[in-house]
N, C-alpha and C positions, 0 to 999 in steps of 0.2 A: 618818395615816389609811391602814387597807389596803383594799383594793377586789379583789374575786375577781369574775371574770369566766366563766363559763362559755358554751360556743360563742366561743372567744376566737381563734379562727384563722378564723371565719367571715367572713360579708359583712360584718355590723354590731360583729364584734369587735374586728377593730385599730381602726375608727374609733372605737371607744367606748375604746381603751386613748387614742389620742391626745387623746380631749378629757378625762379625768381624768389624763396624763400631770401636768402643775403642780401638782397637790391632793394626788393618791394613790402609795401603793407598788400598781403594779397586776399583779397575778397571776391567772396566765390556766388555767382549763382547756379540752382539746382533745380533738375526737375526727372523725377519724382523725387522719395524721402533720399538724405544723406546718407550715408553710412558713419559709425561712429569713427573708424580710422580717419576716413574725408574730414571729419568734423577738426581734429585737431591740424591740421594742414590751412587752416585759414583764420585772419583773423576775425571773419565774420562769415556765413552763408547764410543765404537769400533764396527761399524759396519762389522760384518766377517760372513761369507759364510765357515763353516767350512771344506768344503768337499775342498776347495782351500788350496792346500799345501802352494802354496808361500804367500799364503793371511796370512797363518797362521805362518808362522816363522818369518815374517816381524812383526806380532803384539808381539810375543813372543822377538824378536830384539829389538823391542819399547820400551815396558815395563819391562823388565826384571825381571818379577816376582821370590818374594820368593818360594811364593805358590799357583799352579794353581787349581782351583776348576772346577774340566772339567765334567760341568751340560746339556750342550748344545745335544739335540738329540730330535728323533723324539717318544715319547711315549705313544702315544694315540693306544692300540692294537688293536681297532675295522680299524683305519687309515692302519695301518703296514699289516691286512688282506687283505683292497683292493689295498694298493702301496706296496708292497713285498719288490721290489728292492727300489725304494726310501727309505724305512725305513734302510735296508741293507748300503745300502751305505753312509746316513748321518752317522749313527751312527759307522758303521766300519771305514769311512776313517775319521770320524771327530776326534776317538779316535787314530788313528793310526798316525795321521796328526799331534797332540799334544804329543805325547809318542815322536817321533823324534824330534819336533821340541826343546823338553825340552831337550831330548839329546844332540843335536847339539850346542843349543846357551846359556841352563842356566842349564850344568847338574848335581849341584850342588841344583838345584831347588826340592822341592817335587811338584807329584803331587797326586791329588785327584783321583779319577774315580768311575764313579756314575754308578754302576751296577743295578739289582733289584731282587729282593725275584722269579721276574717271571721264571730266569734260572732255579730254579728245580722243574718247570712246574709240574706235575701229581705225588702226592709220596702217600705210602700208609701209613694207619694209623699208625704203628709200628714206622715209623720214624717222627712223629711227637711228641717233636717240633722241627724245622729244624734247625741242625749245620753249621756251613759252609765247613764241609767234607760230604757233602752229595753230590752224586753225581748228573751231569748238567741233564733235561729232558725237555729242552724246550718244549711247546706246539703252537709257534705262533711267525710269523717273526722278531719280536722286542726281544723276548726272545734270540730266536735266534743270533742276531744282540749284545746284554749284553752278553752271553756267549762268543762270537770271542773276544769281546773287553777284557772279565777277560784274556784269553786267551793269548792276545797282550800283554797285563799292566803285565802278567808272566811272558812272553816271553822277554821282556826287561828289567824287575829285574836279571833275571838271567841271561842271557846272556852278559849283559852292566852293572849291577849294579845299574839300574835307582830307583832311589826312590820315588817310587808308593805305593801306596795305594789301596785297593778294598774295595767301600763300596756296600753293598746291601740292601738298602730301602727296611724298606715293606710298603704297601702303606701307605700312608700318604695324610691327606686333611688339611683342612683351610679354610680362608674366601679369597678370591680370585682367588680359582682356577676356570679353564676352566669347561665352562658346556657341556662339553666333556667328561668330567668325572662324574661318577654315583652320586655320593653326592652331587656336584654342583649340578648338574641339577636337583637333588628331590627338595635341599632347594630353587632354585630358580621356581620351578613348584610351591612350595606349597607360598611361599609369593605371586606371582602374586595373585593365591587363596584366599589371606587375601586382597589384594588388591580389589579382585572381578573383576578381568583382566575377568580370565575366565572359566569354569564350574568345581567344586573340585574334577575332577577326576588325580592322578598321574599315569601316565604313565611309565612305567616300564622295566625291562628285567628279568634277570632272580637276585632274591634276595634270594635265599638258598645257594648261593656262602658264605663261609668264611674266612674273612681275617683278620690279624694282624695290626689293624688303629693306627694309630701316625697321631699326631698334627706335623703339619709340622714347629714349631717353636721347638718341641724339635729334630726334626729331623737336622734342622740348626745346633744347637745345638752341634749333635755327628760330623757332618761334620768337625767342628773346633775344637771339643777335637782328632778326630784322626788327624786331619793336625797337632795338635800340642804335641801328644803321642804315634798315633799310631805305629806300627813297619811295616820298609818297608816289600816288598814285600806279605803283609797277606790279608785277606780277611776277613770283619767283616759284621754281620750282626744288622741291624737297625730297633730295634723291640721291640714291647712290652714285649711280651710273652704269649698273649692272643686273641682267633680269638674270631668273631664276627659276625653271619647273616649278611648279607647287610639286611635282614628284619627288624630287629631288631633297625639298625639304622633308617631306614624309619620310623619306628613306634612311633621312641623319637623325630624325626622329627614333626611329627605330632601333637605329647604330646605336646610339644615344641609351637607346633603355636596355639594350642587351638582350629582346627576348625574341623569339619568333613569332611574327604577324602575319596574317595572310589579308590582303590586303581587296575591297571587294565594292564596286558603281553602285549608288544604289541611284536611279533612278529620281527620285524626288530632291537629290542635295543638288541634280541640274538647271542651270538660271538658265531663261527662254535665250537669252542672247548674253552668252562669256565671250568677253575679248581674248582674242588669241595670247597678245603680248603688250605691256606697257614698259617701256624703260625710256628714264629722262634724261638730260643732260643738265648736270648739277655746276655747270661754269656761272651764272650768273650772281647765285648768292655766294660762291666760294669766291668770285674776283670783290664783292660789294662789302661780304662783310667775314671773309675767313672760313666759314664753317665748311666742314664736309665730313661724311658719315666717320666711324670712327669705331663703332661696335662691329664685332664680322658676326655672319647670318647666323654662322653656329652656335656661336655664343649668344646669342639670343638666344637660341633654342634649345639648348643647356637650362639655361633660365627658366623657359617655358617651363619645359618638361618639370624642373624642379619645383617648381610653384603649385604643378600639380599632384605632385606624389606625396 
């Protein structure tokens, strides 16, 4: 079995090459350069420019993948607030540019497609924990950008027959990710501070936000039991079942490193519009195909923090 991975040098790319490593020949496309570690996690990478059509059926003509895992997109939503259309556009034509190219030349192939929990943006309490018939309420260009895409991966199930997949992450961290993202960049503020880099103040946004945390090894995880159970055309959500303060982590964060922080808003790490709370309801891929989280939040952040120090 071949497995193409696109965003295959990213946060959740080598971890998804190493849990299909036993099963698949996995082949990775990239954008920008690789990294040397990336490099050995695959048996081939491909530099592609997703938004290029021809770029992308010529790599899909290459490889002939069984199973495409289409991870590639721009998802930093403090980024997608000030480039709008950049986010827009990678993410719509780089999914839209993959849905045909599977049709045309391996349609026969499944594919994946990496949505997020962020599509039902602002819901009120009643309906949580979130289904995935709940209805779309983006709050912010990247949301936005995941809803056209479920949108698209429908509209080609049904229309063509294409066999797609929806999946929708709720957030998820680990040790590697970008300090771009909140967790990253608390664990790596607070090691410098054991380092004695520089003064133990962490710097903030806003941390009353709550969200539904996965270890992104179990998150790998469900990607490759629905590649290899899920049912076309559906929508699954990828979630604990359980939110979480971003406080709350900061604070085990802390625990965690043993030293005294003082902890401090700073005004520009504020997004024009945070969702108060996301939490899913993880029944649908646990009755379809087994999985359910299995890393606890701590031990993630164990990890974290260790990766940075």
């Amino acid at each position: 079995m071949k497995a193409l991975i696109t965003g295959a040098t990213g946060f959740v790319g080598h971890y998804l090459a190493d849990e299909l490593s036993s099963t698949y020949e996995t082949i990775g496309a990239y954008w920008p350069e690789a990294t040397t570690n990336s490099h050995q996690k695959f048996a081939a990478l491909h530099k592609l420019d997703i938004r290029d059509e021809a770029a992308v059926r010529d790599l899909v003509a290459t490889v002939q993948p069984d199973v495409i895992f289409h991870l590639a997109a721009q998802t930093h939503v403090p980024t997608a607030f000030k480039a709008p259309w950049d986010t827009l556009e990678t993410n719509i034509q780089g999914t839209l540019n993959f849905l045909q190219a599977t049709l045309d030349i391996v349609p026969n192939s499944r594919i994946l497609v990496i949505s997020s929990s962020e599509v039902y943006g602002v819901v009120q309490a009643g309906d949580l924990p979130l289904v995935e018939s709940q209805s779309y309420n983006p709050g912010n260009p990247y949301s936005v950008s995941k809803v056209t895409g479920e949108l698209l991966s429908r509209q080609y199930f049904m229309a063509y027959g294409l066999d797609v997949i929806i999946a929708r992450p709720f957030n998820h961290i680990g040790p590697g990710q970008s300090t771009r993202f909140a967790v990253a960049d608390f664990a790596t503020q607070i090691a410098g501070m054991q380092r004695g880099e520089h003064e133990p103040i962490l710097r903030v946004g806003n941390l009353s936000a709550q969200r539904d945390y996965l270890d992104v090894r179990d998150v790998v995880r469900a990607y490759r039991l629905l590649a290899e159970k899920g049912i076309a055309g559906e929508v699954y959500n990828i979630c604990r079942g359980e939110a979480h303060p971003l406080q709350s982590l900061v604070e085990t964060l802390i625990d965690l490193a043993g030293i005294p922080v003082q902890i401090e808003v700073e005004a520009s790490r504020l997004r024009p519009l945070d969702l108060p709370i996301l939490v899913g309801d993880p029944t649908k891929i646990k009755t379809q195909t087994g999985w359910q989280a299995e890393i606890p939040v701590e031990q993630t952040l164990r990890d974290v923090l260790a990766a940075c120090q």
